[in-house]
Every structure is written in C-alpha cells, then in structure tokens.
C-alpha positions in Angstrom: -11.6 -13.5 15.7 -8.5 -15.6 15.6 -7.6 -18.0 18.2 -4.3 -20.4 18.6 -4.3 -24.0 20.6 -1.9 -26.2 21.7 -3.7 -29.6 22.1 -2.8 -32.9 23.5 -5.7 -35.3 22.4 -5.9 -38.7 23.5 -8.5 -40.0 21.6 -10.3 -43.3 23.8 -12.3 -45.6 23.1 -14.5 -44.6 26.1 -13.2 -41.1 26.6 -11.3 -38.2 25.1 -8.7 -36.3 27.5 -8.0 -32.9 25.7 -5.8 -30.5 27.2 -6.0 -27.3 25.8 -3.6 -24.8 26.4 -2.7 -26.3 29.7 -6.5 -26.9 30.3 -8.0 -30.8 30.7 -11.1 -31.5 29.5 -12.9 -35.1 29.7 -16.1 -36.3 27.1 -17.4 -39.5 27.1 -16.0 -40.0 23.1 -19.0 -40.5 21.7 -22.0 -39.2 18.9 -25.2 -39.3 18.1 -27.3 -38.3 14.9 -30.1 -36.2 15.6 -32.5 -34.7 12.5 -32.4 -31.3 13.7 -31.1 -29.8 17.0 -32.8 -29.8 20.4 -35.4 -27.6 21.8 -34.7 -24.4 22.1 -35.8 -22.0 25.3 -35.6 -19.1 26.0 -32.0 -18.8 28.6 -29.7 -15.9 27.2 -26.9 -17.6 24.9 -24.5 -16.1 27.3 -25.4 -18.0 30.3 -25.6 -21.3 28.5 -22.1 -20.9 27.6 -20.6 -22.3 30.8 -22.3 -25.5 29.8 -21.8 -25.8 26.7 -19.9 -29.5 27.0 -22.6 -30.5 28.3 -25.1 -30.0 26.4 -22.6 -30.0 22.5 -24.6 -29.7 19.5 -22.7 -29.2 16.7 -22.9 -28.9 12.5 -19.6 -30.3 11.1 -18.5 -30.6 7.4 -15.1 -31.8 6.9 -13.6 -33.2 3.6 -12.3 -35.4 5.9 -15.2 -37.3 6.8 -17.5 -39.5 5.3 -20.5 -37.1 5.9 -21.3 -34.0 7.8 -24.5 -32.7 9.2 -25.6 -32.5 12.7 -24.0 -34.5 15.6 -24.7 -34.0 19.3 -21.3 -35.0 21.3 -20.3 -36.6 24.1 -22.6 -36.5 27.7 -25.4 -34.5 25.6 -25.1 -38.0 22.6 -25.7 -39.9 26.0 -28.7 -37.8 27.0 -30.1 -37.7 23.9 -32.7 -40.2 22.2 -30.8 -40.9 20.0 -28.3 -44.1 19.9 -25.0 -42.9 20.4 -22.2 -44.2 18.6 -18.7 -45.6 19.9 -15.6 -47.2 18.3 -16.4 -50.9 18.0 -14.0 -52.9 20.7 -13.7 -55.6 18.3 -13.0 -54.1 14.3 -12.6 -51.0 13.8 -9.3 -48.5 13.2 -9.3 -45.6 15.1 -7.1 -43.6 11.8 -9.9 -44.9 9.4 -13.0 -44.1 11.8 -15.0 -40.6 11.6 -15.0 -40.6 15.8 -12.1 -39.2 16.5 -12.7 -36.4 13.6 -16.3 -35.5 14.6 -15.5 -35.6 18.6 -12.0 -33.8 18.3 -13.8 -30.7 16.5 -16.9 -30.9 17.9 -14.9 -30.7 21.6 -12.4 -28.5 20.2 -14.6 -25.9 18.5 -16.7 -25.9 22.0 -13.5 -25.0 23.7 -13.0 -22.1 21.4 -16.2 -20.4 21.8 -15.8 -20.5 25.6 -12.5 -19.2 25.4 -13.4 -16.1 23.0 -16.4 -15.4 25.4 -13.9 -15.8 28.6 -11.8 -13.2 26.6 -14.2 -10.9 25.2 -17.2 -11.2 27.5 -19.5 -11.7 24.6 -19.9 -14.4 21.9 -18.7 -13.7 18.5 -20.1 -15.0 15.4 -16.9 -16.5 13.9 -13.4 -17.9 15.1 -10.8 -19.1 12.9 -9.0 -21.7 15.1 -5.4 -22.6 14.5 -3.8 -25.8 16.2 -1.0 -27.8 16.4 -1.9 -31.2 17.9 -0.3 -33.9 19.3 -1.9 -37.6 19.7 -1.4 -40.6 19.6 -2.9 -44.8 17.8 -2.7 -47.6 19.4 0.5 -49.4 19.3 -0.9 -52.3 17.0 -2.6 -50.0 15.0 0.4 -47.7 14.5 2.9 -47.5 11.4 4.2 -44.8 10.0 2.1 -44.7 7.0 -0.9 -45.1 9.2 0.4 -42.3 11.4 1.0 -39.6 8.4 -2.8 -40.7 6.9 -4.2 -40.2 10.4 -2.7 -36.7 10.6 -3.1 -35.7 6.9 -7.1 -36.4 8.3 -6.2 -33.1 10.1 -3.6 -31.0 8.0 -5.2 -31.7 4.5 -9.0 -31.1 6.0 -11.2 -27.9 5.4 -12.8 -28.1 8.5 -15.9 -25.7 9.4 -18.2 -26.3 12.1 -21.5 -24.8 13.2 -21.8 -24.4 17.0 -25.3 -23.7 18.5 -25.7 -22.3 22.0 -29.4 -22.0 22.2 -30.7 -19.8 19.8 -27.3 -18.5 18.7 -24.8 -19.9 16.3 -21.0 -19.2 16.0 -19.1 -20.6 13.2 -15.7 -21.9 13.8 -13.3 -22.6 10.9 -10.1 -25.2 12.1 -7.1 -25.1 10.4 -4.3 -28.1 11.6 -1.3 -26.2 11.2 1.1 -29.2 12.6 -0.3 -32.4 13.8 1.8 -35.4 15.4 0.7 -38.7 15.7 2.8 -41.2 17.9 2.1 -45.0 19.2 0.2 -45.0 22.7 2.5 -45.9 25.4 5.1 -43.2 24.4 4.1 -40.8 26.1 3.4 -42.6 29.3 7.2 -42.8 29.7 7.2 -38.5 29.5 4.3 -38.4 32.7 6.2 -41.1 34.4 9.7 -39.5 34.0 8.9 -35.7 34.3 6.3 -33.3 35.8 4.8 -30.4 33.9 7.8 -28.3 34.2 10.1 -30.7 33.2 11.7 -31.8 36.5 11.7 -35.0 37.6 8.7 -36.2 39.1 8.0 -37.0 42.8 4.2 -37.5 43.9 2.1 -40.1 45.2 2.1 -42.0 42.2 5.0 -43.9 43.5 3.4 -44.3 47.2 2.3 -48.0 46.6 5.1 -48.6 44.4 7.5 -47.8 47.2 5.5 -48.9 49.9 6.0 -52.6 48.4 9.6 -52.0 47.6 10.4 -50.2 50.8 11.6 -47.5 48.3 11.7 -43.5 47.9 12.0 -43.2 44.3 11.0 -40.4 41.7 11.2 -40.4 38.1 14.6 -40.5 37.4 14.6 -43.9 38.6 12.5 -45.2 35.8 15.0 -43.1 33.4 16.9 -46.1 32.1 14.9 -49.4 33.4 13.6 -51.8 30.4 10.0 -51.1 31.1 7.1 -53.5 29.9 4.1 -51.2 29.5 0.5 -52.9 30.1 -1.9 -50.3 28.8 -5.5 -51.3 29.5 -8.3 -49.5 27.4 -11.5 -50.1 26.4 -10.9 -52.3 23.3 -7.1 -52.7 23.3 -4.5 -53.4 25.4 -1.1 -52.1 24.1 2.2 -53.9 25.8 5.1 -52.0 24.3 8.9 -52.5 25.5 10.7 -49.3 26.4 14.1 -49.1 27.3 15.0 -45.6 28.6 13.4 -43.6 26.0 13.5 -45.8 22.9 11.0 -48.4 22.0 12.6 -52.3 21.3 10.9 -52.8 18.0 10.7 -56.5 18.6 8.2 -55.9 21.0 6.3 -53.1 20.1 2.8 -54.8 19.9 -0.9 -55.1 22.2 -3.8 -57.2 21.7 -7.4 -56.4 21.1 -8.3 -56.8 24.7 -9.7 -54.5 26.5 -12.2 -53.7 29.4 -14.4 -52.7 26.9 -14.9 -56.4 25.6 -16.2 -57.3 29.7 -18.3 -54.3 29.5 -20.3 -55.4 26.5 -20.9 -58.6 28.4 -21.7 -57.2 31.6 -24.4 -55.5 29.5 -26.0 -58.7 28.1 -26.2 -59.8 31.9 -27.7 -56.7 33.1 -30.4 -57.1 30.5 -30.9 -60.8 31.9 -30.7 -60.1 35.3 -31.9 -56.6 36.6 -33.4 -54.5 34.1 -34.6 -54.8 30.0 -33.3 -51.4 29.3 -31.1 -50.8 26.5 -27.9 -49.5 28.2 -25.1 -48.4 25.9 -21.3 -48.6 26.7 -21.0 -44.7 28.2 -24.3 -45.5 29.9 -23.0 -48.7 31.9 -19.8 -47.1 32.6 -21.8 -43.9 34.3 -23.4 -46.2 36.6 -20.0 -47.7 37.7 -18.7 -44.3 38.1 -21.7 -43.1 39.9 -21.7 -44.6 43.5 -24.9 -43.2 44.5 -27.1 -44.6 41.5 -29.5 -47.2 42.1 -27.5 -49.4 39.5 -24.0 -48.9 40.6 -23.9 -52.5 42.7 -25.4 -54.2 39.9 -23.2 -53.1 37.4 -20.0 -53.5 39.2 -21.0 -56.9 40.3 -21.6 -57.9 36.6 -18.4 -56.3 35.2 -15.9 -58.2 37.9 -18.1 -61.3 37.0 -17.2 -60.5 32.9 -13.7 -59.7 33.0 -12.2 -63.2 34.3 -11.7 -63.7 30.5 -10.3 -60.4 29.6 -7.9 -60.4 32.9 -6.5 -64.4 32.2 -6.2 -63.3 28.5 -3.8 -60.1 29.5 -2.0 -62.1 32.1 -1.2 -64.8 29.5 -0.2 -62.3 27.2 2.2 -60.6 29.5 3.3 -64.0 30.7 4.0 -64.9 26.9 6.0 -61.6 26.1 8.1 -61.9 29.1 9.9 -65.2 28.4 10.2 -64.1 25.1 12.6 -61.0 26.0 14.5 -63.7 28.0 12.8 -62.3 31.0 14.8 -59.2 30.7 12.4 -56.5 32.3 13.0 -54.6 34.7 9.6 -53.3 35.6 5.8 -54.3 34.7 4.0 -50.5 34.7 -0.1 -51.1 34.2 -2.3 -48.0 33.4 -5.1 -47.0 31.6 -8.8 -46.6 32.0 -8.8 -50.4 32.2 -6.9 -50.9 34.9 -8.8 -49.6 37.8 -11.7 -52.2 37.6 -9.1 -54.9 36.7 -6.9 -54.5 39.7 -8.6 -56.8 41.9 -8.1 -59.7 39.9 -4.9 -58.9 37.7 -2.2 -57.1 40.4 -1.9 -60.8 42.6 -1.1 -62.5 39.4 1.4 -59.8 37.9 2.9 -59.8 41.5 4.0 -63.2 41.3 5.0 -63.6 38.0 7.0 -60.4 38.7 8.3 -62.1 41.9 9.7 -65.3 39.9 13.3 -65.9 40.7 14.0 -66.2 36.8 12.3 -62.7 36.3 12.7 -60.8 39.4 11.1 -57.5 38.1 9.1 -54.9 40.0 5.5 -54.0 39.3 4.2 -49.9 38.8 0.6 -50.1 39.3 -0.8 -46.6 38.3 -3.2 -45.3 41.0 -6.6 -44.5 39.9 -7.1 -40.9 39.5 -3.5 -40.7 37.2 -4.4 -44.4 35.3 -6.5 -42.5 32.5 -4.7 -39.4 32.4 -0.8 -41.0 31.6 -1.6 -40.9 27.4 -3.0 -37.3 27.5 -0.7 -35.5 30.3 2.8 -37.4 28.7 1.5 -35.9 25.7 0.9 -32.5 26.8 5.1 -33.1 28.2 5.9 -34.2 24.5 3.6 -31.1 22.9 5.5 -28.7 25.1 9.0 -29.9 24.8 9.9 -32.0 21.5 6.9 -30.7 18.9 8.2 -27.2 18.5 11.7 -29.0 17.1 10.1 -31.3 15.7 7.4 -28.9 13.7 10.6 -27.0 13.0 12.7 -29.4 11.2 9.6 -30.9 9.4 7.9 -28.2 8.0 11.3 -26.9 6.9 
C-alpha cells in the first residue's frame, strides 16, 4: 500500500520529537545492536501493534549508512541487553552520524505500519512510504553545504526496512521526496510567533514572562524584537541572534555545552556514591524523569551538583556575546531540553545580567512542558507554511 507523510523531525541528542501528519511522537534517540531479534510469544501481531514504539525492532539497509542489519530503537535499545548507543556530547556531527538515519526510519517506518493497520484494520505486508521532511543541525554545525549533504542522506538513499511485530514482518520502502534542513533555533521563532493555525499565539507560555514584566503580551510582540536565543540540549548549546525573522550572521554560533556534558558526570558520581551499575545517558535521564523511582533523589541531587560548570560556562558565553552586539538585545529566550534542570541555577544570573542598566533586556524563560517541544512544533509551523513554496521553487 502507499502511504504519504509530512514530518517535522527534530533529531536530539537525548530525544527525537516527530510529528507526523500533525501527530507527536517522543523516543529516547537511541540504538542498540542485537544478533537476532527478541523472543517471540505467541500475542496476535495485531494486538502488539499498539505498542509497537515500544518495543521497535527493526532491519534497516540504507545506502546511506555505514551498515544495515538489525537495530532495536529507542525505549526497547534501553530495555534491551544490549548497550545502547547515543551521539557523543563531545565529537561527533549529527549530518555525518548514522543516529539520526537509523532512528528517523526505524521511528518513521513504525509510524507507518500503525497507521496502515489504523486505516485498514489489518497489517499489510508492504508500504511504500513517501515524505517530505523538514529538520533541522545545530547552529554550529550548520552550513549550507553541510545542510544539502545532510538531506541528500535522505533524497539520494534507497531506503528499505524490515519491521517485526512479533512473529510477523512488514516491509516498508521510504522514498524522501523533499527534505529541508535548517539551523536549530529557526524554528523556535515560528512556535514563539504563531500557533498551529497560524494566528498569533497567546497561551501560558508567556504567564511568567508577563507576570515579571507586569505584561499581557502574545506573539506579535516578539515579531520584531532582536532576540538572543539560548538553546540548551544535551551536547550543544546554540545562541543564535534573530532579529524579526532574519538571522544576524555575525552571531549565528553555540558552543558544545550542553546538559548532557553534567549528565555524564552525574553518572561517574552515581557509580561512586549509590550504586555500581552501569547506567547509560537515557537510563539516568528516566530516573530524573520518573519521580516515583527509588533513584530519582539520587540522580537529581548529583545532576544539580554537575552542572555548576556547564551553567557558569553558558552564562559566560551569553555574557560574552552580549557586549559584543553592543548590548543591543532586546530579549534573552532560553529553551530546550536543557533548560528545565538548569533553571535553578541559570535564570538568577540571566536575570541580572538582563537587568543591567547598559543592557536593559527582558528574559523568555520557556516553561517546561513547551522547553523541548519549540525545535519540533516551529518546525511543523515552517513544514506547513513555507516548505510547499519552498519544494516548489526548488524542485522546479
């Protein structure tokens, strides 16, 4: 059967956010490299369907890759045995890295079967998937060149991939018809402007911003304001300049800083302190996430205790790229995954430096359950609205 998808990927270094035909979905972004797929029982394919994110094994084989073969994905990598692999926080390029390929169709061709048997109310044996994708590098990592050889990843690919549910299998063939990549940060300014349908946007995102200001503001206030973005991920933090729309290219830059770097030593003192099990990334951050597990106060403890470094080396670079655009900003706006654990320690100190006489600039701290979700939903805005034309005028 044939199938078409509009996708917005954002592509983290802890997570992927994909949403599908106006449908999120979240996976830890990570694999693992089983010899030959799990245990099979005897449940009806049909009723392990529902689950299937949960428990994604997958066969890919991609030109596009290094090699194919067997990969479980995301929370069932974490479950598994098996070490699971990440992007490393401290090297690697997220255009030149097999991650995002294997997770993005992996996720993508999961979505697909649940879809078809949503549709159809059975599973077929084979899809052929067609997408047009919008995503996004980080804005240190992005240049146009590495832009058009992260999407040509996509468009150039033969992509086929095996997906087992249970005992069944259903192959999925992915063509990329159209596939933009664009730096992090840009889309941000789409989710903090505009709303799904493309009206200005008015929630409780602003609350605590106007709250401080004594303010009742929506998104067309932020239409026109020089913003400095401070975009906290796992192994980068990107810092771009925007005013209204347009990026200043003179400060179009991050650092490779991230929460991720505090996690991996939060680790090292967990293994000293509370327990000698060997806890990978995902793993940690499922404890922090989980209040009821019996490591959550641990693990929290020991990442506020890690990030002191992290947090003074973000302040310092926002300190640093403020005087040098003459302190011309109009508002600090901090997001990202990053951002939630950090706030303790980093809003006081991007308060006053915000507060300074010579700088006198407001500060958009992005409440938690948006913070991870501004990459993926401003890119589901820019998918919708400027991809068509764009797809148009390119592939003329």
């Amino acid at each position: 059967m044939k199938m078409n998808f509009k996708v917005a990927n954002d592509n983290g270094n802890s997570e992927q956010a994909l949403i599908v035909n106006g449908d999120l979905y979240r996976q830890p972004n990570t694999y693992a490299l089983p010899n030959k797929p799990s245990f099979e029982d005897n449940t009806e394919p049909h009723k392990l369907v529902d689950g299937l994110l949960e428990e994604l094994q997958v066969d890919i084989q991609s030109d596009s890759m290094n090699f194919g073969g067997l990969y479980f994905i995301g929370r069932k990598a974490i479950k598994s045995k098996h070490v699971s692999h990440t992007m490393s926080v401290e090297s690697e390029t997220k255009y030149e890295h097999d991650l995002p390929m294997i997770t993005t169709l992996g996720n993508l061709s999961a979505v697909a079967v649940q879809q078809a048997f949503k549709n159809k109310k059975e599973i077929p044996k084979e899809i052929n998937l067609t997408v047009d994708m919008a995503t996004a590098l980080p804005v240190n990592q992005w240049t146009r060149e590495n832009a058009d050889k992260f999407a040509k990843k996509f468009t150039e690919g033969f992509h086929t991939v095996i997906v087992y549910i249970g005992h069944q299998k259903v192959k999925v063939s992915l063509n990329f018809e159209y596939v933009k990549v664009i730096p992090e940060g840009t889309p941000v300014l789409f989710t903090l402007i505009e709303d799904q349908e493309g009206n200005y946007r008015s929630d409780d995102l602003f609350e605590e911003f106007n709250w401080e200001y004594k303010k009742e503001v929506d998104g067309e206030y932020f239409q026109g304001k020089r913003i400095k973005h401070v975009d906290i991920g796992d192994g980068t933090t990107d810092t771009p300049l925007t005013v209204g729309w347009e990026y200043d290219r003179d400060f179009v830059n991050g650092i490779s800083t991230g929460i991720g770097h505090s996690i991996n030593k939060a680790i090292e003192l967990f293994k000293e302190e509370v327990s000698s099990i060997n806890v990978s990334r995902q793993q940690f951050i499922d404890y922090i996430k989980d209040t009821g597990h019996k490591y959550h106060d641990d693990t929290v403890r020991l990442l506020k205790q890690s990030m002191r470094s992290e947090v003074q080396t973000i302040f310092s670079h926002i300190q640093d790229e403020v005087k040098r655009a003459s302190n011309e900003v109009d508002v600090l706006c901090v997001y990202g995954g990053g951002s939630i654990m950090m706030k303790d320690h980093l809003y006081p100190m991007l308060k006053k430096l915000c507060d300074r006489s010579e700088l006198q600039a407001e500060l958009l701290w992005v409440p938690e359950k948006y913070a991870p979700l501004m990459n993926v939903n401003g890119l589901n805005i820019f998918l919708k609205t400027v991809l068509p034309e764009l797809k148009k005028k390119e592939l003329a």
